[in-house]
C-alpha positions in Angstrom: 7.1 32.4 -46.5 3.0 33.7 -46.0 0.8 34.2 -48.7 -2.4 35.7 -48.1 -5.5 35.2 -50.2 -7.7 38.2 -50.3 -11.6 38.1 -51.1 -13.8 41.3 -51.3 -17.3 39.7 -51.4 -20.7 41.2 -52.0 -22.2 40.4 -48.1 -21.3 39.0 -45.3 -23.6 35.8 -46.0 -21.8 35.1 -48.9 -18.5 32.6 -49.0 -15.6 32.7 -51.6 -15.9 29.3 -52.8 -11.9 30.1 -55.3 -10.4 31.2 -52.2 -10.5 28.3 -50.4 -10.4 25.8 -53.1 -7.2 27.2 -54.0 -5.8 27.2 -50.3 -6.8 23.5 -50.2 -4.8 22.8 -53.4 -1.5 24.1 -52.2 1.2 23.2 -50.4 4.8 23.7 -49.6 7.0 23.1 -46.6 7.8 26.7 -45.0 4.9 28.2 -46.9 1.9 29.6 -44.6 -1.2 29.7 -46.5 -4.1 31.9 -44.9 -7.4 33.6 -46.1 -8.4 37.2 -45.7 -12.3 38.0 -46.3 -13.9 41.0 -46.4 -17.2 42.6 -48.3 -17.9 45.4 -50.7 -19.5 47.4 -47.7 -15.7 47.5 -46.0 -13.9 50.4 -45.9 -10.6 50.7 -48.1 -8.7 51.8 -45.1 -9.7 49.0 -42.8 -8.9 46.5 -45.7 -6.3 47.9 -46.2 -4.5 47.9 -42.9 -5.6 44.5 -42.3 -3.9 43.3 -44.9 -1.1 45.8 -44.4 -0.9 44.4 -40.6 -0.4 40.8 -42.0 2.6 41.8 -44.2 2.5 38.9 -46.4 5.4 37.8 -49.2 2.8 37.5 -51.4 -1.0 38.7 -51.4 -3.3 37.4 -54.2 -6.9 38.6 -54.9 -10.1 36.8 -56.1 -11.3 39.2 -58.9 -15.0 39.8 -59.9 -17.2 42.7 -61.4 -18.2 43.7 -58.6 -15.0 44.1 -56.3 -12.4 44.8 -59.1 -12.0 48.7 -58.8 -11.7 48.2 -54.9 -8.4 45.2 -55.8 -7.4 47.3 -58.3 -7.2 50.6 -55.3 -5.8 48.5 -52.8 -2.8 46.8 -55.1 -1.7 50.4 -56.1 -2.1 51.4 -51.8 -0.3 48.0 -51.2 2.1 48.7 -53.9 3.6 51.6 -52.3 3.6 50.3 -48.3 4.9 46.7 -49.0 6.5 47.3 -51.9 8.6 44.3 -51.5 5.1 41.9 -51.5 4.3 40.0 -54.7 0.6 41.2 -55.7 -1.2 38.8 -58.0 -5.1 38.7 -58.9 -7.2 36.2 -60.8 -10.5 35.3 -61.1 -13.2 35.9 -64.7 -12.6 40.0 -63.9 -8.7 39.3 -65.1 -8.5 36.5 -66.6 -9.6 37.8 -70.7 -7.3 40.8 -70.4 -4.6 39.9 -68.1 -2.1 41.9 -70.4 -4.4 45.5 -69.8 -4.7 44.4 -66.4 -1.0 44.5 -65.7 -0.4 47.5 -68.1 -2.8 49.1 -65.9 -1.7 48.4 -62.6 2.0 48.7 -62.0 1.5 46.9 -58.5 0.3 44.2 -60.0 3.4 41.7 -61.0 1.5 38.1 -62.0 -2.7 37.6 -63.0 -3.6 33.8 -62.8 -6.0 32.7 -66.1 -8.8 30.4 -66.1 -9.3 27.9 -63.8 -6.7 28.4 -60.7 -6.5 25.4 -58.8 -3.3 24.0 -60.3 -1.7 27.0 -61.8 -1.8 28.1 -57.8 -0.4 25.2 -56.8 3.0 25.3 -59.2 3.1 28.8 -58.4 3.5 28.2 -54.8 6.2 25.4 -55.2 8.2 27.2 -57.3 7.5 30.3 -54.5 8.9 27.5 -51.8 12.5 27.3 -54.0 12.7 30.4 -54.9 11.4 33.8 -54.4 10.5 36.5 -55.7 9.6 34.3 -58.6 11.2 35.4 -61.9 12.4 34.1 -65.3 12.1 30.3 -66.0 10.5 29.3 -63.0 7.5 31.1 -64.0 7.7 30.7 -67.6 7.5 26.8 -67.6 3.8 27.6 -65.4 0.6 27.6 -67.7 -1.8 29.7 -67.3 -0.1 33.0 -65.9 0.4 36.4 -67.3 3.7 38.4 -65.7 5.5 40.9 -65.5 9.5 40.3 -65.7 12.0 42.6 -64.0 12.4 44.4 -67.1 8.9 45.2 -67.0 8.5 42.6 -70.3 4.9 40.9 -69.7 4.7 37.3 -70.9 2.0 35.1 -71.5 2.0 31.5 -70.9 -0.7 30.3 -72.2 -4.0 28.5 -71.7 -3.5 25.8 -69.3 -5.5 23.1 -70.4 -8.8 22.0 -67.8 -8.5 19.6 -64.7 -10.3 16.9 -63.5 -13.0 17.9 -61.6 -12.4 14.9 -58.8 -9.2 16.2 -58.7 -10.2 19.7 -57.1 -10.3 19.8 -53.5 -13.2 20.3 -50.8 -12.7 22.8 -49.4 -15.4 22.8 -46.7 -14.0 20.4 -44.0 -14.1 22.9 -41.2 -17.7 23.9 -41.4 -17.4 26.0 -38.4 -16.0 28.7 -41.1 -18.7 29.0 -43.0 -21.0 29.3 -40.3 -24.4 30.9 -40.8 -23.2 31.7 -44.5 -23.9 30.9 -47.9 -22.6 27.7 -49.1 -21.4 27.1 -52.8 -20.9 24.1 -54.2 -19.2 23.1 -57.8 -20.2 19.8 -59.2 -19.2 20.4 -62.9 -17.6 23.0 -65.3 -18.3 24.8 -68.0 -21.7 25.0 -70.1 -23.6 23.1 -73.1 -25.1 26.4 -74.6 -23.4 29.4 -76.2 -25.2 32.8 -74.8 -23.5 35.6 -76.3 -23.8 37.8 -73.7 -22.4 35.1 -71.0 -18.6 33.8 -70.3 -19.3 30.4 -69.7 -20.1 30.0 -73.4 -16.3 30.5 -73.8 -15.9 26.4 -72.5 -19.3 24.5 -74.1 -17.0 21.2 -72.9 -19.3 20.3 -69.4 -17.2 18.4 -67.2 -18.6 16.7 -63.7 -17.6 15.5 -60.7 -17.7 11.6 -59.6 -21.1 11.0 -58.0 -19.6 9.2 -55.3 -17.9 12.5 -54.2 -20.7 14.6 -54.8 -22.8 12.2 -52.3 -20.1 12.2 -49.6 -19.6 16.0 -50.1 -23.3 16.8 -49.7 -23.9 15.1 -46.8 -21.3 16.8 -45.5 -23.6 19.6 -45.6 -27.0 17.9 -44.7 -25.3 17.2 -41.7 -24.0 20.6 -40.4 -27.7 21.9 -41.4 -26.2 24.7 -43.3 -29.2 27.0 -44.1 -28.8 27.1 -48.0 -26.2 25.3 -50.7 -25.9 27.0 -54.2 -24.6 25.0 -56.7 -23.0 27.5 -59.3 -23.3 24.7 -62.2 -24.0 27.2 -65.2 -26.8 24.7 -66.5 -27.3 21.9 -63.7 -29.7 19.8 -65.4 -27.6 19.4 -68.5 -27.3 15.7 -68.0 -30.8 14.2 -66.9 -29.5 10.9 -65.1 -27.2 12.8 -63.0 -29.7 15.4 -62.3 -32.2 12.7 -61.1 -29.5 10.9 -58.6 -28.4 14.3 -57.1 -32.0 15.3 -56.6 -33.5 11.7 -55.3 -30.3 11.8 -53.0 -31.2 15.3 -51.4 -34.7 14.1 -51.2 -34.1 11.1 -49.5 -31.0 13.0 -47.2 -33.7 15.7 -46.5 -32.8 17.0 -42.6 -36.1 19.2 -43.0 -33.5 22.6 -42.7 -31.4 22.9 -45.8 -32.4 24.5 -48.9 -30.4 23.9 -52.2 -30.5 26.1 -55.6 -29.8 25.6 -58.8 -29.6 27.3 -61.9 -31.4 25.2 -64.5 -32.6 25.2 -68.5 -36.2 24.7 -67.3 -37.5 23.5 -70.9 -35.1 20.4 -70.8 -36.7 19.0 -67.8 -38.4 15.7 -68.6 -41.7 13.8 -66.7 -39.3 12.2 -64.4 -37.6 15.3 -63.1 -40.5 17.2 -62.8 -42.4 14.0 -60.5 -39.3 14.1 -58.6 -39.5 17.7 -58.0 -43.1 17.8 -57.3 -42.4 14.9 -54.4 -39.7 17.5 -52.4 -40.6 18.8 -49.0 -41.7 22.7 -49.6 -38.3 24.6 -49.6 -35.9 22.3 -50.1 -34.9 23.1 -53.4 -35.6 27.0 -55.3 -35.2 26.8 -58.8 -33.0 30.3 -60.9 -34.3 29.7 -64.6 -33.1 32.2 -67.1 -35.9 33.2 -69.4 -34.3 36.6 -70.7 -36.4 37.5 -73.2 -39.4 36.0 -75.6 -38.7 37.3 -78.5 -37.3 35.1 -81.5 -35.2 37.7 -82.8 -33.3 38.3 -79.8 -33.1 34.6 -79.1 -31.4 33.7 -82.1 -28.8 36.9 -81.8 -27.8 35.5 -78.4 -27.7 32.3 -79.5 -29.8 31.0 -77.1 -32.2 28.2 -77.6 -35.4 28.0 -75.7 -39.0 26.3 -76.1 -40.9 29.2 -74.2 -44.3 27.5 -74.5 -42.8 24.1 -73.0 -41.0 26.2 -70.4 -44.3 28.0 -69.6 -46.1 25.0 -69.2 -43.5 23.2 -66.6 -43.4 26.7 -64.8 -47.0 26.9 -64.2 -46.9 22.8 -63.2 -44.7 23.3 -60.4 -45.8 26.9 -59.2 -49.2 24.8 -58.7 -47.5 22.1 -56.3 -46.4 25.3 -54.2 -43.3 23.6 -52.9 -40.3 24.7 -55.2 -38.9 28.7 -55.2 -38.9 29.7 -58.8 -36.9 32.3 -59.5 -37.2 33.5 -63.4 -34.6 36.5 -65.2 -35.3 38.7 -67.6 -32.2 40.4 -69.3 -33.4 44.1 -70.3 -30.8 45.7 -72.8 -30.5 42.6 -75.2 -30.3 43.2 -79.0 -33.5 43.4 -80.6 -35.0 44.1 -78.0 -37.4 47.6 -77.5 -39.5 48.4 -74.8 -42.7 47.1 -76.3 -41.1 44.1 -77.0 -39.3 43.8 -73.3 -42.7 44.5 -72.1 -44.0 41.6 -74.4 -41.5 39.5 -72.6 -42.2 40.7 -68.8 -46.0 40.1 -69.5 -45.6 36.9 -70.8 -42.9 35.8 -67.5 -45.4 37.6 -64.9 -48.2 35.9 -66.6 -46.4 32.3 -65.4 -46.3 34.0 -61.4 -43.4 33.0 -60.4 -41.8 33.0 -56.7 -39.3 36.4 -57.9 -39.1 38.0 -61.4 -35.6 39.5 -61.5 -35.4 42.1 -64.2 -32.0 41.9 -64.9 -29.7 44.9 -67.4 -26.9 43.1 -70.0 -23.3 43.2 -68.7 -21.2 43.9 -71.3 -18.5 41.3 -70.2 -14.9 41.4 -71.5 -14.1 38.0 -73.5 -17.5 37.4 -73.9 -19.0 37.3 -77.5 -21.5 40.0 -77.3 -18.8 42.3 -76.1 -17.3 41.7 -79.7 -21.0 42.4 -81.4 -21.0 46.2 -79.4 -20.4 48.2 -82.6 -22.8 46.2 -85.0 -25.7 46.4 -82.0 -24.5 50.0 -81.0 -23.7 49.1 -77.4 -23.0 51.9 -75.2 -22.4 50.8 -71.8 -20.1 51.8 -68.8 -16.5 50.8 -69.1 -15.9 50.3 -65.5 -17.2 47.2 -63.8 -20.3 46.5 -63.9 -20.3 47.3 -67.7 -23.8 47.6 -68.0 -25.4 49.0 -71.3 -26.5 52.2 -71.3 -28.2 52.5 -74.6 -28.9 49.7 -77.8 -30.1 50.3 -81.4 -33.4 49.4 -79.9 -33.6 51.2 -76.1 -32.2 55.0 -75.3 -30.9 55.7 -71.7 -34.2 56.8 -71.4 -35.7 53.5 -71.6 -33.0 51.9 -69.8 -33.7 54.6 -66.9 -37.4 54.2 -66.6 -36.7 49.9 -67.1 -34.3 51.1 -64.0 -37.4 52.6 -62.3 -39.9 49.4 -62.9 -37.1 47.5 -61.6 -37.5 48.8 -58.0 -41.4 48.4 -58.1 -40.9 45.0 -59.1 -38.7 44.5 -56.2 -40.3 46.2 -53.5 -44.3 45.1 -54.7 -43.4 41.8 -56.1 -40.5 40.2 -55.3 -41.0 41.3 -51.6 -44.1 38.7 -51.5 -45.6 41.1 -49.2 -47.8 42.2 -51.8 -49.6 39.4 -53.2 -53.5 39.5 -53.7 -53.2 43.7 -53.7 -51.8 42.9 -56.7 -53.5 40.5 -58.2 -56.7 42.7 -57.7 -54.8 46.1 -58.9 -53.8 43.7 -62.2 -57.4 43.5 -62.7 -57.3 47.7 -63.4 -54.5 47.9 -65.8 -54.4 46.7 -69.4 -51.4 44.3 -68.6 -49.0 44.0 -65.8 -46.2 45.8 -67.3 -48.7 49.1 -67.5 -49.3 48.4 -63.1 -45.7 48.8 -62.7 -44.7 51.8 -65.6 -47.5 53.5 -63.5 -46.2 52.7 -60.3 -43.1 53.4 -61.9 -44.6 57.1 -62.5 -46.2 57.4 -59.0 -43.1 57.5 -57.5 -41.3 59.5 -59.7 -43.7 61.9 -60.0 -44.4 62.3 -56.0 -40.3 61.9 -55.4 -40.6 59.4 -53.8 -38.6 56.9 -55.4 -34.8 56.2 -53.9 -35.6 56.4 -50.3 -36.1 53.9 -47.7 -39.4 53.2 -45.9 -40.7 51.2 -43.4 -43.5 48.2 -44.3 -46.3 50.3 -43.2 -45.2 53.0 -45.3 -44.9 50.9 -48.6 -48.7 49.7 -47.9 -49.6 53.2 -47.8 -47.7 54.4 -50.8 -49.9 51.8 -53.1 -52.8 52.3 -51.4 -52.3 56.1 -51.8 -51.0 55.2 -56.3 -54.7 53.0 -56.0 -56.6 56.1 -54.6 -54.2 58.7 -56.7 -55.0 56.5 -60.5 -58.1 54.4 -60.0 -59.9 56.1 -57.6 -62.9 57.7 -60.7 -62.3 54.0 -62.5 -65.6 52.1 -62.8 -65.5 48.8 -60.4 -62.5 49.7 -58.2 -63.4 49.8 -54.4 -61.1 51.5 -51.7 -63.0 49.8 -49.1 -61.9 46.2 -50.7 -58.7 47.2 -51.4 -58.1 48.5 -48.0 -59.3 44.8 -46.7 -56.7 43.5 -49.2 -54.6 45.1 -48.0 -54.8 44.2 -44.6 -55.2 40.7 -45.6 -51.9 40.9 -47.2 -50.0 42.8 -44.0 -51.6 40.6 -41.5 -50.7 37.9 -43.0 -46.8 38.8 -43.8 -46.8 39.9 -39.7 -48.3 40.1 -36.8 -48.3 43.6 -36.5 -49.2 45.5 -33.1 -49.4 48.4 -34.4 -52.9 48.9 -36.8 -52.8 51.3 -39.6 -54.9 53.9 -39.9 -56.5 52.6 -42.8 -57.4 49.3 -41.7 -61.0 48.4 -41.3 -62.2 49.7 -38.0 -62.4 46.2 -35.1 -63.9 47.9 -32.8 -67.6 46.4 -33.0 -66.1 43.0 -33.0 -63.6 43.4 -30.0 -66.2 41.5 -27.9 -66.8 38.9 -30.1 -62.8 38.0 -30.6 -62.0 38.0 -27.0 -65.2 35.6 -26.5 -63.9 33.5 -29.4 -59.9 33.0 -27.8 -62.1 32.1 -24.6 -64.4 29.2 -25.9 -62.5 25.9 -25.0 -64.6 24.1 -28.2 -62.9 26.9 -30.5 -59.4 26.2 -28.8 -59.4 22.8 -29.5 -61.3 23.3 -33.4 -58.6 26.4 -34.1 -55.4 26.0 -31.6 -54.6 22.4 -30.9 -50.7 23.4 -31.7 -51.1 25.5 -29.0 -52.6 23.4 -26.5 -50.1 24.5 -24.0 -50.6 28.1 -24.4 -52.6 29.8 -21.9 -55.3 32.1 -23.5 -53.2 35.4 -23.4 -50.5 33.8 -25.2 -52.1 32.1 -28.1 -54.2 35.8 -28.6 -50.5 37.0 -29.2 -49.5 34.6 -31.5 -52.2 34.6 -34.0 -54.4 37.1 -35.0 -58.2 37.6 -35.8 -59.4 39.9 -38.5 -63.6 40.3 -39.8 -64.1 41.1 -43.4 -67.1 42.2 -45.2 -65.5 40.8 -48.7 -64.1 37.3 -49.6 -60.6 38.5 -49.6 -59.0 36.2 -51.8 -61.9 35.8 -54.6 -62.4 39.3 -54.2 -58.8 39.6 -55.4 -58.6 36.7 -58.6 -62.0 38.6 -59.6 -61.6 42.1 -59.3 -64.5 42.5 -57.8 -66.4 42.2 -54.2 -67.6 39.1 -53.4 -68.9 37.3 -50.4 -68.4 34.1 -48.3 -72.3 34.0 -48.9 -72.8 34.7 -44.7 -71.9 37.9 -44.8 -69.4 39.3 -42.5 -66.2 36.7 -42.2 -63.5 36.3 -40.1 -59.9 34.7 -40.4 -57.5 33.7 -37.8 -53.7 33.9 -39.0 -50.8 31.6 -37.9 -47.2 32.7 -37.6 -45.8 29.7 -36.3 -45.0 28.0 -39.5 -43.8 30.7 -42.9 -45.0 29.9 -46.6 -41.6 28.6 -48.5 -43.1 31.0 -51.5 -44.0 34.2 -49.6 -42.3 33.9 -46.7 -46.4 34.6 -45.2 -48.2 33.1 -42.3 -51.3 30.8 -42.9 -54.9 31.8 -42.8 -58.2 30.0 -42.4 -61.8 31.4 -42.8 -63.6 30.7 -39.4 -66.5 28.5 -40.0 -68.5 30.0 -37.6 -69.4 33.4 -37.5 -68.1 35.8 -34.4 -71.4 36.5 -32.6 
């Protein structure tokens, strides 16, 4: 017998963590258990004859929002060129309306509920007796929804939760997983109750054994895998165990792997946050899940959260500079109108995070917001991805221009390319959620918005929106922000070809060429590259002359000198910022003569 598991994943990078897990649970003598995986940016017809091609007894899909309507194309394709091939699906897409699911999709003969691991495994035992599974055998299995012969569908109820030391590893070949994504499960379920999220359906957290956690990490540490996600809803729900994991990836450190982890930020406690502070820049990014500020909308998700003592831990750690910090706004929430979301984007910007991901509510199926739609007029799309449309409190209008912020946000600050052009812009606007609605309105307005550009042409867009909307306001100065700007490109890349509207070199060209040549500045400036010849070190670094003090300039708003006048910086490429991703660059102390 072969059973295929089938998972449509968002990118390539990514890995299906269910997929394997649930290969690694199973077995059967006769049965041949294999994984199929493919992305969202495959075409239906080459899935389709793949899996076609392998002509399995049964093929079963891992379901999620975003790959459900291709399953759901390829079971009823399936359905009709294998018809004798058992289709079943699971995964949170299936699992709260397994009955619709079926009633919907005649291919479809058997949806797996809940938590997989062990339902799988029963299902292919009783496969290994007898098959195609029917009646009693699959009636005495928890946890499955089915279709009969007589096209009856029966529910077998919730199976109840397993052990989390009893699920497998399922990352004992690492060579699979090569250059990809790794994601990790060390517990279940979730203390809080978010409205507007599934895993408040199971508030009972369950964890795996320490012991296995360690063994399983190292596992890990040791292949240098490039990042490891732990997809724990609230990781630091238990502060001992948070501690031990994160002194043991300190202390396991191999200076490559990065690990993430989505956390409640406000319940982190002195010890955590000394712990986090000692970490090796990039080794661990932090996802924290702000969603809004305002105490109505809180308490009608039912989500607790001490924004000031979140604030304040924020800003501690975004001074140590070594921990990603990745913050989410939910736009669409009840109680929520656009001057209050902006209320809530100022107040997140304000804490400058690494990324500020402006996020739109997900109507989910089986979650309790999705039962609150009438009484907070939800309208939102009924195919996957279910996002709202239009609240009591935002029209489609507001959530179309939030749409259009969203993209500015992205591509000016999330990008990190960006940084001290904005924080000198900031210094024009009344508050930053005015920058981006007007950036927001630049692009609209000049149709430029939903097209792809090149670096250089995103550095000439904003300079072009700074010109275009600040050029008559009192204090704003093109010539600084064109030094910004460069400051800010130069300092992302080493780029060989200038822009037009970078400050003109030319008088110093001399003075650069004499500087790379002077042994004392080698040896002051480039002792890394001590065994670089003098053409090579010119091309791996860069020297720029200002007029202003670039970054003063930008905190102030204003021009302002090194106090000598003209000043020159040499950038470094050899070793990125874990934050922005950004060379390094020093002020010369001399002046270039």
């Amino acid at each position: 017998m072969k059973i295929v598991l089938a998972a449509i994943n968002a990118k390539y990078i990514h890995s299906n963590l269910a997929v394997y897990s649930l290969k690694d649970s199973a077995w059967a003598e006769g049965v041949d258990i294999s994984i199929e995986e493919f992305t969202i940016n495959n075409y239906i017809d080459e899935i389709l004859a793949r899996l076609y091609k392998s002509r399995p007894d049964i093929l079963a899909f891992s379901c999620y929002i975003w790959n459900i309507s291709m399953v759901e194309e390829l079971a009823d394709l399936l359905g009709k060129v294998l018809p004798e091939t058992s289709i079943w699906v699971g995964g949170p897409e299936v699992s709260y309306d397994a009955g619709d699911v079926l009633k919907r999709n005649p291919a479809i003969d058997l949806v797996m509920c809940g938590e997989g691991e062990e339902t799988f495994r029963e299902l292919v035992e009783a496969a290994a007796k007898q098959f195609p599974l029917e009646g009693e055998l699959l009636s005495d299995i928890a946890g499955i929804v089915f279709r009969g012969r007589d096209g009856r569908i029966t529910d077998t109820g919730a199976r109840p939760p397993l052990s989390m030391d009893l699920l497998p590893f399922p990352y004992k070949n690492m060579e699979l997983f090569k250059n990809r994504i790794i994601y990790y499960e060390s517990s279940r379920g979730c203390p809080f109750s978010c409205s507007y999220c599934l895993s408040s359906i199971d508030r009972h957290v369950r964890f795996r054994s320490m012991d296995k956690v360690k063994k399983e990490l190292s596992v890990f540490l040791e292949a240098k895998v490039p990042q490891v996600k732990f997809v724990d809803r609230t990781f630091n729900c238990r502060h001992d165990r948070t501690l031990e994991i994160w002194r043991f990836i300190r202390d396991k450190d191999n200076g490559v792997t990065n690990f993430h982890f989505e956390i409640t930020a406000d319940l982190l406690n002195e010890e955590e946050l000394e712990l986090l502070e000692s970490m090796r820049p990039g080794l661990v990014q932090l996802e924290i899940g702000v969603q809004s500020v305002n105490p109505d909308t809180l308490q009608a998700i039912q989500r607790s959260m001490d924004f000031e003592k979140l604030a304040g831990i924020v800003r501690r750690l975004g001074k140590n500079r070594n921990i990603h910090q990745h913050l989410d706004l939910i736009a669409g929430l009840p109680w929520e109108d656009m001057d209050s979301f902006a209320q809530s984007f100022n107040k997140v910007y304000s804490l400058e995070p690494s990324q500020l991901q402006l996020g739109f509510l997900k109507v989910l199926k089986g979650s309790p917001m999705h039962d609150m739609q009438e009484e907070y007029a939800l309208v939102y799309r009924t195919r996957p991805v279910y996002e709202v449309m239009s609240t009591r409190w935002m029209s489609f209008d507001d959530i179309l221009f939030l749409k259009e912020i969203e993209e500015m946000v992205e591509v000016y600050y999330n990008s990190a390319q960006f940084c001290q052009s904005l924080k000198y812009l900031e210094h024009f606007f009344e508050h930053p959620f005015e920058l981006f609605s007007r950036l927001a309105f630049f692009y609209r307005n000049g149709d430029f918005a939903g097209r792809h550009y090149s670096r250089f042409e995103r550095y000439e867009l904003l300079r072009t929106f700074a010109a275009q909307v600040l050029g008559d306001v009192r204090g704003f100065l093109q010539e600084l922000f064109d030094e910004i700007l460069t400051y800010d490109l130069y300092l992302r890349e080493n780029v060989k070809s200038r822009p037009c509207w970078a400050p003109d070199q030319t008088p110093w060209k001399k003075a650069v060429a004499a500087f790379y040549s002077n042994p004392a500045m080698i040896e002051r400036y480039f002792k890394d590259y001590r065994d670089k010849n003098y053409r090579q070190i010119r091309n791996l670094t860069h020297v720029e002359v200002f007029h202003w003090d670039i970054i003063e300039s930008a905190q102030a708003g204003e021009g302002r000198t090194s106090g000598k006048g003209l000043g020159a910086m040499v950038f470094y490429y050899d070793h990125k910022d874990c934050l922005t991703y950004g060379g390094r660059a020093i002020l010369l102390e001399e002046e270039l003569e």
